[in-house]
C-alpha positions in Angstrom: -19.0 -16.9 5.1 -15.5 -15.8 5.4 -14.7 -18.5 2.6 -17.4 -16.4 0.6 -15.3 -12.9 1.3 -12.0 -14.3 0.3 -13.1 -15.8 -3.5 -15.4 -12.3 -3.9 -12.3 -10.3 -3.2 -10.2 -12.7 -5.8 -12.8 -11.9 -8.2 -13.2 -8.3 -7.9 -10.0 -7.7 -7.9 -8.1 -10.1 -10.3 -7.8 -7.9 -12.9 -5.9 -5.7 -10.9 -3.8 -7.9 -9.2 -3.1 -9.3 -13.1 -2.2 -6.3 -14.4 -0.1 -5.6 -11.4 1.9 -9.0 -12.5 2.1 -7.9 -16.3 3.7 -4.8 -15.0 6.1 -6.5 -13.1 7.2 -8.9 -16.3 7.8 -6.3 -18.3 10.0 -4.4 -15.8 11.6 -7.5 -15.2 12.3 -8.2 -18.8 13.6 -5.2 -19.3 16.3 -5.2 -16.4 17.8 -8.0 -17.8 17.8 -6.4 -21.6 20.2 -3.6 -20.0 23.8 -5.0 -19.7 25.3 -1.7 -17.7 24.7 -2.1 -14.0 22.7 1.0 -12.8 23.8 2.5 -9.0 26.1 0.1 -8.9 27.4 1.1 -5.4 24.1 1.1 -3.5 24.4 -1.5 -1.9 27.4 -0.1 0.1 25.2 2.8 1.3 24.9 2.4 5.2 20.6 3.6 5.0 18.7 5.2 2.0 15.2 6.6 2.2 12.0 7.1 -0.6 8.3 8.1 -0.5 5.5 5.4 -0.9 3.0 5.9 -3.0 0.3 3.3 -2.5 -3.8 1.9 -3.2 -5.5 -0.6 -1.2 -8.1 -2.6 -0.4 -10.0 -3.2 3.0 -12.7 -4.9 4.9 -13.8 -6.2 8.5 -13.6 -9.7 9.7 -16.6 -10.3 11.5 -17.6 -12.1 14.9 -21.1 -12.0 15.5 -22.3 -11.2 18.9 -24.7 -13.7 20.9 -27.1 -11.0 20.4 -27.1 -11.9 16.7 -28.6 -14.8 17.4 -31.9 -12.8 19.6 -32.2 -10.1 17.3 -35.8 -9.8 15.5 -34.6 -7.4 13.5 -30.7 -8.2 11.8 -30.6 -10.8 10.0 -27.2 -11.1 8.0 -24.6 -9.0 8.0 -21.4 -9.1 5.8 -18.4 -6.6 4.6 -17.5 -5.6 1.4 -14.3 -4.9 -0.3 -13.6 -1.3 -0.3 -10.7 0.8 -2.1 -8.4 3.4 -0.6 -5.0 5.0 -1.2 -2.1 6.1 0.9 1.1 8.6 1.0 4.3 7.3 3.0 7.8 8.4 3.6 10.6 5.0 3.7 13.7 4.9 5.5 15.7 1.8 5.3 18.8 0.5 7.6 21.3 -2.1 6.3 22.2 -4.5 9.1 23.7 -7.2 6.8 24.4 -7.6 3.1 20.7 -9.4 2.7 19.1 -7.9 5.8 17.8 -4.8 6.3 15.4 -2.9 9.1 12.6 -0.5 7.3 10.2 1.9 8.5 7.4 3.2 6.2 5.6 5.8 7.7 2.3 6.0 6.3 -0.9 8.3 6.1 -4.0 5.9 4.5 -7.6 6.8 3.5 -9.4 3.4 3.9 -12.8 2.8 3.8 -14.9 -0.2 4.8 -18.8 -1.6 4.4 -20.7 -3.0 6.4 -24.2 -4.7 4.6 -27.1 -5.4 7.0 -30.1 -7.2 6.1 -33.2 -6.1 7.9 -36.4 -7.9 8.9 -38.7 -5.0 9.9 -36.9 -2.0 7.9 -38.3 1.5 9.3 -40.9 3.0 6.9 -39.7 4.0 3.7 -36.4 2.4 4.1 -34.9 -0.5 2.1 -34.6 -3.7 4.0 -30.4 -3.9 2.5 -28.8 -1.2 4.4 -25.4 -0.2 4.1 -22.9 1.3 6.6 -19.7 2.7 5.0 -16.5 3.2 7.8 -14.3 5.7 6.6 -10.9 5.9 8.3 -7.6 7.9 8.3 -4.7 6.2 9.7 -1.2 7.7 10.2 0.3 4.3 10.3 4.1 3.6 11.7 5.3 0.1 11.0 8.4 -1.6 11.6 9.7 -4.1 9.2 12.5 -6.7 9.0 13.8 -6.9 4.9 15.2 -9.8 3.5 16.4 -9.5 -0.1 17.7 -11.8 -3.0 21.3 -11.6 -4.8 21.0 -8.9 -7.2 20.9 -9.9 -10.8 21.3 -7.1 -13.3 19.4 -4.7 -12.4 16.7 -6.7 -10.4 16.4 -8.4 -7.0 13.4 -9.7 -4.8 12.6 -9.2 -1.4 10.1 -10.1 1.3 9.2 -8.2 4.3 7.6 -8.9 7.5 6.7 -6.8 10.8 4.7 -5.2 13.1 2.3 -1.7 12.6 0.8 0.4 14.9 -2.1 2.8 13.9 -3.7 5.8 14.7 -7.5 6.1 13.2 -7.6 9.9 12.7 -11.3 9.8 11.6 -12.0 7.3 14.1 -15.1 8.8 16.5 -15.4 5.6 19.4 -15.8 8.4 21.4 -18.5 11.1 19.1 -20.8 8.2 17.8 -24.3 8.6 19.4 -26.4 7.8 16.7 -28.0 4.7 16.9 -27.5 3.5 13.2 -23.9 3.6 13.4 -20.9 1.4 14.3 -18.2 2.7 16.8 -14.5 2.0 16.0 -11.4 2.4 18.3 -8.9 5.0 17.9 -5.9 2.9 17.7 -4.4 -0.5 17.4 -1.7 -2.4 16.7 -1.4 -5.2 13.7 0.9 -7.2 11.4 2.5 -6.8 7.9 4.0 -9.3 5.3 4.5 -9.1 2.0 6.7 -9.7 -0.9 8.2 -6.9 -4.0 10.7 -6.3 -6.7 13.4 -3.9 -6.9 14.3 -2.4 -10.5 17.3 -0.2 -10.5 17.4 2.7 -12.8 20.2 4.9 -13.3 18.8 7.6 -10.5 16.4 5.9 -8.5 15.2 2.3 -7.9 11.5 1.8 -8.4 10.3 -1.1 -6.2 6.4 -2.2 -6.8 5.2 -4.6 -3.8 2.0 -6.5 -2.7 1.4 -7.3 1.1 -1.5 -8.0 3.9 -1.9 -5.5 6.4 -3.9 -6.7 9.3 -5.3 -5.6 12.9 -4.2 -8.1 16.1 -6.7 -7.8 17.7 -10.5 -6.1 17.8 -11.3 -2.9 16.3 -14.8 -2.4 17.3 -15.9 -0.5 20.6 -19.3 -1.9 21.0 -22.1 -0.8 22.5 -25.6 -2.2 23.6 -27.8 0.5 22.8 -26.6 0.9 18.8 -29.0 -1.4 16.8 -25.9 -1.7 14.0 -23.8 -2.1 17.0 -25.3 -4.6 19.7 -24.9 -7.8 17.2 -21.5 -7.7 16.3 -18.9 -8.9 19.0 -15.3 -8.5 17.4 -14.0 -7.2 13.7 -10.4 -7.2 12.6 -9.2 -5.3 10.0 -8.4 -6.5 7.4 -6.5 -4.9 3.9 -4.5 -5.8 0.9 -1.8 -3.2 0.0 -0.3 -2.7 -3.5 2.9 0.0 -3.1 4.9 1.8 -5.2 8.3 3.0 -3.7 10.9 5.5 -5.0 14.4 4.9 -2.9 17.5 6.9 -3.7 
């Protein structure tokens, strides 16, 4: 099943993710077109900040409870791909020429499905039923930056780091209905990822892809929730595709 999440995702969203890459070559081409150097003393400055301006997409990992197994009524259940967006502030610390500490601040609208197939439906209701898990985070990860030599106007860099996250939207607590799914308020997770810096005479625009994902389990279960009861664990899981302006 989770091999049958992963190629969906690749399909959905390979256009995107192309596009995203065409983008990138022609920035990259055109750094190296331009022979003057643009900020050519930022790499002296001690820190440097920029806002984030980024889309994502998210889903659940599942774990099905031993429940799963007695229920007579749930018979599959699955996650989709959902899309989202986010707004973040970026501060960024220079420990050593090609390593640097950043924090990205983050406030993300993400929203997840959850698709349940159901043996005895209630009257009048479709047996497919979907649950959508809308979620606010203020996010607040720390990262560790490792960049390239700067050619031209261009250089690469990876990241990796921890997140913690606050679900504003999240209601583990206010959930009583029982045809919904409880999630916890907050967690913490892990980031990598990889992007491209493109210097311009005023600003350096710097387009990134990473993985954003939960450590451990998001999902406050309880018993009595039909939706609830046959699902043990879910991780969260998201893609994240940035844009950041630095200074």
């Amino acid at each position: 099943m989770q091999t049958t999440y992963f190629w969906n995702m690749q399909h959905l969203h390979g256009r995107q993710i192309t596009a995203t890459f065409v983008l990138l070559f022609l920035f990259f081409k055109s750094s190296f077109a331009q022979r003057e150097m643009n900020l050519p003393d930022h790499e002296e400055k001690r820190y440097y900040f920029g806002i984030t301006l980024s889309s994502n997409i998210a889903r659940f990992q599942l774990e099905h409870h031993p429940k799963f197994l007695q229920s007579d009524s749930v018979t599959i259940i699955g996650s989709t791909n959902k899309a989202g967006f986010g707004l973040g502030l970026l501060g960024t610390l220079r420990i050593f020429p090609h390593l640097e500490l950043r924090t990205n601040p983050h406030l993300i609208f993400a929203n997840r499905e959850l698709n349940y197939y159901l043996l005895y439906p209630q009257v009048g209701n479709s047996t497919q039923q979907a649950k959508t898990i809308e979620s606010i985070y203020t996010s607040f990860p720390f990262q560790l930056k490792f960049s390239s030599d700067r050619i031209n106007n261009f250089r690469v860099y990876v990241i990796g780091g921890v997140k913690f996250d606050y679900d504003l939207a999240s209601n583990s607590q206010r959930r009583r209905a029982e045809d919904l799914v409880k999630i916890s308020k907050g967690g913490a997770g892990y980031e990598a990822g990889l992007g491209f810096h493109f210097y311009f005479p005023s600003f350096i625009l710097s387009p990134e892809i990473k993985i954003s994902n939960s450590f451990g389990n998001v999902h406050s279960r309880d018993p009595n929730l039909i939706y609830s009861n046959v699902i043990d664990r879910m991780q969260a899981r998201m893609i994240v595709f940035s844009i950041h302006l630095e200074g």
